[in-house]
C-alpha positions in Angstrom: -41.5 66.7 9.1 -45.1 67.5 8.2 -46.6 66.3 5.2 -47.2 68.3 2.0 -50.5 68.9 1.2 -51.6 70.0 -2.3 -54.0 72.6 -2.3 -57.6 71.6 -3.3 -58.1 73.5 -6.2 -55.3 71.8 -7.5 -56.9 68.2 -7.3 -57.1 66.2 -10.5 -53.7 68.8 -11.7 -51.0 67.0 -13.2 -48.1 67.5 -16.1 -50.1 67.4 -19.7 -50.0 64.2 -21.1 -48.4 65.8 -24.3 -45.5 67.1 -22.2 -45.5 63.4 -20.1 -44.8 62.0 -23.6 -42.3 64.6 -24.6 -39.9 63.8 -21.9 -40.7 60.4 -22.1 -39.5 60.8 -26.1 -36.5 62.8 -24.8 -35.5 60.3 -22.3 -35.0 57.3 -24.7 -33.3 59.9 -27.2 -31.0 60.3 -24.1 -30.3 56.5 -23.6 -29.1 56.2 -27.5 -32.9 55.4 -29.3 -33.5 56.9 -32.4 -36.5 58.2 -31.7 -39.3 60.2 -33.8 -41.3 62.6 -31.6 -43.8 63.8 -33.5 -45.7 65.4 -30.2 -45.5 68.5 -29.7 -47.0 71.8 -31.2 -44.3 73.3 -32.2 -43.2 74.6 -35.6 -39.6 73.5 -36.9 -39.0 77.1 -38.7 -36.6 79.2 -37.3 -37.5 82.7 -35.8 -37.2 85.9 -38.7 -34.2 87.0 -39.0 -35.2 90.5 -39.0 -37.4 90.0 -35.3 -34.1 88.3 -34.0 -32.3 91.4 -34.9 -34.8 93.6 -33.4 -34.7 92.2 -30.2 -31.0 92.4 -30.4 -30.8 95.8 -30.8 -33.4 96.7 -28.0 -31.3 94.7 -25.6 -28.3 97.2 -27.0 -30.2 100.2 -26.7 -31.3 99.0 -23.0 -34.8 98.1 -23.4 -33.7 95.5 -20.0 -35.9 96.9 -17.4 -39.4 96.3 -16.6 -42.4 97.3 -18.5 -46.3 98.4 -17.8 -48.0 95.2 -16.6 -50.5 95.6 -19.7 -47.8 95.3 -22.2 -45.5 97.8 -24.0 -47.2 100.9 -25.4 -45.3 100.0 -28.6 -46.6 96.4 -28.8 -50.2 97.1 -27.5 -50.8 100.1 -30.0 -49.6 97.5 -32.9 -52.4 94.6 -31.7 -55.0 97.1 -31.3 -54.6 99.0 -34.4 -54.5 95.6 -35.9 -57.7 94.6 -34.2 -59.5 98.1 -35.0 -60.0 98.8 -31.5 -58.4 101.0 -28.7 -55.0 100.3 -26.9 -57.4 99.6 -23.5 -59.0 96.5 -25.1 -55.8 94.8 -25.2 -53.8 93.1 -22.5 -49.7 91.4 -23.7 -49.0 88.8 -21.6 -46.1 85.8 -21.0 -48.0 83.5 -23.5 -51.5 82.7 -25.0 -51.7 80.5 -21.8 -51.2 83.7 -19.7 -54.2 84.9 -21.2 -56.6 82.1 -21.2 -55.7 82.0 -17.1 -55.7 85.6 -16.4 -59.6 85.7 -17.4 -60.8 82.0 -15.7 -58.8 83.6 -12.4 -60.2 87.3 -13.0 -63.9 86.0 -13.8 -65.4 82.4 -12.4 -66.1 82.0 -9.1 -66.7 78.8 -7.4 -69.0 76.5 -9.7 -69.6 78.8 -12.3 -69.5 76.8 -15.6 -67.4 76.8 -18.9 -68.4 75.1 -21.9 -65.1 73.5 -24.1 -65.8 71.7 -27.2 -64.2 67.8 -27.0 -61.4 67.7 -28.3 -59.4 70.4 -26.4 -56.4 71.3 -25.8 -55.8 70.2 -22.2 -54.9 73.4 -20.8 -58.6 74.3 -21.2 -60.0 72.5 -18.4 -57.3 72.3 -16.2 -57.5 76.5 -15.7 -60.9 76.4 -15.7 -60.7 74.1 -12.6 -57.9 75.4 -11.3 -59.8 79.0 -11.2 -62.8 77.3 -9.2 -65.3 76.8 -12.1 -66.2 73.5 -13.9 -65.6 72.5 -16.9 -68.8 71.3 -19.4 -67.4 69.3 -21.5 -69.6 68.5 -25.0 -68.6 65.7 -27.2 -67.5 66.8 -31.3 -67.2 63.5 -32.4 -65.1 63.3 -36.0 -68.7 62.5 -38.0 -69.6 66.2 -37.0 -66.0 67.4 -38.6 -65.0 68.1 -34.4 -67.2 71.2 -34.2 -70.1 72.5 -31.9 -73.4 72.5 -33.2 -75.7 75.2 -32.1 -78.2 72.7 -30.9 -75.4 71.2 -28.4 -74.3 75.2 -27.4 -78.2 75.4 -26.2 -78.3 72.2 -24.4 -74.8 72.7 -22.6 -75.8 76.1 -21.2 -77.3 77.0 -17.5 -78.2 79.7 -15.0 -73.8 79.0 -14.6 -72.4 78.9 -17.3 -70.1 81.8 -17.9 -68.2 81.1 -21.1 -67.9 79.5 -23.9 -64.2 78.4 -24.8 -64.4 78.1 -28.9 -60.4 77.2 -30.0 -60.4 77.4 -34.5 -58.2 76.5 -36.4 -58.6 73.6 -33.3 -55.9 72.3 -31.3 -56.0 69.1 -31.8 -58.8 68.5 -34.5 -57.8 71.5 -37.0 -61.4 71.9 -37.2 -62.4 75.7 -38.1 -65.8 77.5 -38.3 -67.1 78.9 -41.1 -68.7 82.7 -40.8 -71.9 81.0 -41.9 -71.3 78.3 -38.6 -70.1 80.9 -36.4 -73.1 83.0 -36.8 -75.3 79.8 -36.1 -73.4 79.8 -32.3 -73.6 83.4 -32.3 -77.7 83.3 -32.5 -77.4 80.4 -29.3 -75.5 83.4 -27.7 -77.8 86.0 -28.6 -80.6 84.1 -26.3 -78.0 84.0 -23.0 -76.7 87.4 -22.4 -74.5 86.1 -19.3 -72.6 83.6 -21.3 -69.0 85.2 -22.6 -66.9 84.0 -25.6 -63.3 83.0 -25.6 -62.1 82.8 -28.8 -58.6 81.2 -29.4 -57.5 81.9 -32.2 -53.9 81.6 -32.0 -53.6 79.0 -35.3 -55.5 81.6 -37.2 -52.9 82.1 -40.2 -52.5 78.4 -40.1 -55.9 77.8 -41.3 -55.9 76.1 -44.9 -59.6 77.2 -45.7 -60.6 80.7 -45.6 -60.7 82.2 -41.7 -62.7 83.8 -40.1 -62.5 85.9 -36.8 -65.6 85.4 -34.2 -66.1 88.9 -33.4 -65.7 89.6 -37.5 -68.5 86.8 -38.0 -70.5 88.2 -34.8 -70.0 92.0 -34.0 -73.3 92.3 -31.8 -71.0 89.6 -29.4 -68.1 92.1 -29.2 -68.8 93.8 -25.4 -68.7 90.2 -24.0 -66.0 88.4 -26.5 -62.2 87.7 -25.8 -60.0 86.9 -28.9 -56.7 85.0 -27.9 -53.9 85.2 -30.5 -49.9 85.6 -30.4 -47.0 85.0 -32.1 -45.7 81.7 -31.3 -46.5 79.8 -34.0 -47.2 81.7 -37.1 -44.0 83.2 -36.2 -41.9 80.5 -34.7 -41.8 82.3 -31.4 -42.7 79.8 -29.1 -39.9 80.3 -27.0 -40.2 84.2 -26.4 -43.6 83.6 -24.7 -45.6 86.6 -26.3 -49.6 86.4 -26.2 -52.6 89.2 -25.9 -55.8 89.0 -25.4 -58.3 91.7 -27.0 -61.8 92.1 -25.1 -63.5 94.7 -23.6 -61.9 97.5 -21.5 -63.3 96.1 -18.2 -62.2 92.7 -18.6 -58.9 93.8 -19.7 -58.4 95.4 -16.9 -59.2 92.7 -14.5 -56.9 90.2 -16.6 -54.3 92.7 -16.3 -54.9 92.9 -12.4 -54.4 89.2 -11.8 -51.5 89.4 -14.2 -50.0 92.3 -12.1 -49.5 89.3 -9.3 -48.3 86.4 -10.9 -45.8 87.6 -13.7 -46.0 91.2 -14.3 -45.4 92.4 -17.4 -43.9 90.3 -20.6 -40.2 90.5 -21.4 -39.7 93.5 -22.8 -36.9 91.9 -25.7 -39.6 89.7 -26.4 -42.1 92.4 -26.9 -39.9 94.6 -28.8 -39.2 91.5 -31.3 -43.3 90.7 -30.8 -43.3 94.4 -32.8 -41.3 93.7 -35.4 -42.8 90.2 -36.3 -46.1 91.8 -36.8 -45.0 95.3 -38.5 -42.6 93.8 -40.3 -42.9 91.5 -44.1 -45.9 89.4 -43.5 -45.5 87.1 -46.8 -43.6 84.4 -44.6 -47.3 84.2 -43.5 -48.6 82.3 -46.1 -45.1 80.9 -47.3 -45.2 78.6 -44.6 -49.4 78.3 -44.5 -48.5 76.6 -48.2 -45.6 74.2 -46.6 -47.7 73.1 -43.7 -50.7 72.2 -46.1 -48.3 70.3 -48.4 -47.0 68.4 -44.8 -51.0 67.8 -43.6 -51.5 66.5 -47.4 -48.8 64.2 -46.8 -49.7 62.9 -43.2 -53.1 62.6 -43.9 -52.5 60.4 -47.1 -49.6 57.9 -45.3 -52.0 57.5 -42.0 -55.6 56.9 -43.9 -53.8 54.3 -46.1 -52.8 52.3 -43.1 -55.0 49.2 -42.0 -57.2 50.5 -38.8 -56.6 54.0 -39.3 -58.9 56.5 -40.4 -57.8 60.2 -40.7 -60.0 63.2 -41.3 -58.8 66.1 -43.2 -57.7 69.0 -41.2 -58.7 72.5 -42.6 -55.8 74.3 -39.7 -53.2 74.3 -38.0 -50.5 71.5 -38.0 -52.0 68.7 -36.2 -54.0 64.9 -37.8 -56.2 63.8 -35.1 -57.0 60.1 -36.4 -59.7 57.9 -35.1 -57.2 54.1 -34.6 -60.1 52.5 -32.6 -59.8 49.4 -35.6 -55.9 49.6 -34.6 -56.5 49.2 -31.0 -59.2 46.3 -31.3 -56.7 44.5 -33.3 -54.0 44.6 -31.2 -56.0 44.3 -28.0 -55.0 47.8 -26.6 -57.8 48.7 -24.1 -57.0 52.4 -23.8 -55.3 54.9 -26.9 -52.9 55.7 -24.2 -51.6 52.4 -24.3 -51.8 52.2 -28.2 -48.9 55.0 -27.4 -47.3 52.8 -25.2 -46.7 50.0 -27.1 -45.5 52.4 -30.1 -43.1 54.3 -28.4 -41.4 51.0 -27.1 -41.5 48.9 -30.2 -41.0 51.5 -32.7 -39.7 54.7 -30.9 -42.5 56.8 -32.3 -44.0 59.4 -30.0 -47.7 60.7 -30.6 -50.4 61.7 -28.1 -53.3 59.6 -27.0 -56.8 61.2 -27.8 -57.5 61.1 -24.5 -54.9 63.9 -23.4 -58.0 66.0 -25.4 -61.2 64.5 -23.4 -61.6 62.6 -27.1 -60.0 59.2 -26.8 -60.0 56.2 -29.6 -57.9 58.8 -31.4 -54.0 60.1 -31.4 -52.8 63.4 -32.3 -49.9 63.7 -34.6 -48.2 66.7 -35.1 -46.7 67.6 -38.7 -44.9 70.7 -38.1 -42.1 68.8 -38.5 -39.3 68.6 -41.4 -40.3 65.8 -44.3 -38.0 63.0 -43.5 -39.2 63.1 -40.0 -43.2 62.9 -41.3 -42.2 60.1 -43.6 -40.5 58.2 -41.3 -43.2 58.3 -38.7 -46.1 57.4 -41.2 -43.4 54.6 -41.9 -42.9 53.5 -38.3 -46.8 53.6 -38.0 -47.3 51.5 -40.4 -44.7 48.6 -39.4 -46.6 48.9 -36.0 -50.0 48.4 -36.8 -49.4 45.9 -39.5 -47.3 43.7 -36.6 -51.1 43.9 -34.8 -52.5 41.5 -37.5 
């Protein structure tokens, strides 16, 4: 039998580590331990009624068959009037993921560059290489709150680079940018016309401090800026796999090319109940904004009060990205990864190592989790790095 072969561009290409240690999680679960997996991104609110009903009653009126590759008209005309901009700057697709790969596969060619703020979300480099380009990868350490600074934007750019990958509220940091901070980068980008602007901005009413869209903040930016949103999780729609992108006409229509031969178009339940989440009452919005800041108030209290542990504030999203490099010295750890390790065996606690986000020395702790499951893992925490003396 001859031997698989991987392709090239896939070297390097592996499961995310956050995934690794969700099945990892769900395999003790499965062998009788009470575990805590507090891992994943993934809000524990149900789905609205009222979009669960909606995409009922297109499945009962036949809305089954296939639908334009760009999205339905319906759903398109929603994000664009949202947006303020015409129904050919916007592209639906089978996820925000879909749309972050669509434009590294419709844009970089072999060695262009893409500049990602450390920490990122892991998906970030691994499409970047996976489209042919190369990931730049700039250090955000938590003394600088996790941000880019405009002085590291100008140093991380060359003749290659081609984008700039900006993810606020931040996945895993919470970090988010300010209008008066977003200008700053947009002034850097002002100076290199060839460098585009993926803005991801898919924790965006998640965001605890006032938010602020990049092409609101830099409008002169707009012919050369993507914004990345969908509904997964301000809605609790992570499973119906609905994302857009919003960009200029030209790139849309190249992202929607390459989408045209890898998925098609979205599920058309899934866009019809995509509509009526974002037509439809919009005060669960900052209902459940105010119970995830009460849960991030909570996290971040428990973890900074442990020995080793120091925890930043998060201003978005629902993820505490603490710096445990004390922890790890005191219990000898040489890696975070094995800091995870050690706490999933001895105390059945999942979290991610910082180094699954190019940042390590830190963990990422979700809190979109139910109360008793946050106290109990800020409990289980601290038994463990007490035990390391």
């Amino acid at each position: 039998m001859t031997e698989f072969r991987r392709a090239t561009r896939l070297e390097g290409l592996e499961l995310s580590e956050i995934v690794q240690v969700s099945e990892a999680a769900r395999a003790m679960r499965a062998e009788g331990h009470d575990v805590v997996a507090l891992s994943t991104g993934e809000p524990d609110f149900p789905t609205p009624d009222h979009v669960i009903e909606a995409a009922h009653q297109a499945a009962l009126d036949g809305d089954t068959n296939y639908t334009p590759t760009g999205g339905t008209v319906a759903l398109r005309a929603v994000v664009a009037r949202g947006a303020g901009v015409d129904m050919s700057q916007t592209v639906i697709s089978t996820g925000a993921k879909q749309v972050i790969a669509n434009a590294m596969l419709a844009t970089l060619d072999e060695g262009d560059e893409v500049v990602i703020p450390v920490p990122y979300w892991t998906t970030y480099s691994d499409v970047v290489r996976m489209s042919g380009g190369t990931p730049v990868l700039v250090e955000c350490p938590m003394e600088a709150g996790f941000r880019l600074t405009p002085e590291q934007l100008e140093a991380a750019i060359t003749p290659r680079t081609k984008w700039l990958m900006l993810n606020a509220p931040s996945n895993p940091s919470g970090a988010v940018y300010d209008e008066d901070q977003i200008r700053a980068l947009a002034e850097v980008l002002e100076r290199h016309p060839h460098v585009w602007i993926m803005a991801d901005e898919i924790y965006e009413h998640l965001s605890f401090v006032p938010f602020t869209s990049f092409r609101e903040a830099a409008p002169e930016l707009e012919g050369r800026t993507l914004i990345v949103n969908g509904v997964s999780k301000a809605y609790s729609m992570t499973g119906w796999r609905i994302g857009w992108g919003i960009g200029p006409a030209p790139l849309i229509k190249a992202m929607t090319a390459v989408q045209g031969q890898v998925t098609s178009g979205a599920s058309s339940i899934s866009q019809a109940a995509a509509v009526a989440a974002l037509t439809g009452d919009q005060s669960l919005l900052a209902e459940r904004c105010k119970v995830m800041k009460a849960r991030r108030d909570k996290v971040v209290a428990g973890l900074d009060a442990l020995s080793g542990i120091r925890c930043p504030v998060p201003d978005g999203a629902f993820y505490a990205f603490p710096n445990i490099e004390e922890a790890m010295a005191a219990g000898g750890f040489k890696s975070d990864a094995e800091f995870c390790r050690a706490l999933l065996e001895r105390e059945a606690l999942a979290l991610v190592p910082g180094r699954a986000f190019g940042l390590p020395g830190h963990v990422r702790l979700s809190f979109a989790y139910a109360e008793a499951s946050l106290d109990e893992g800020i409990a289980r925490m601290g038994r463990f790095v007490e035990s390391l003396g």
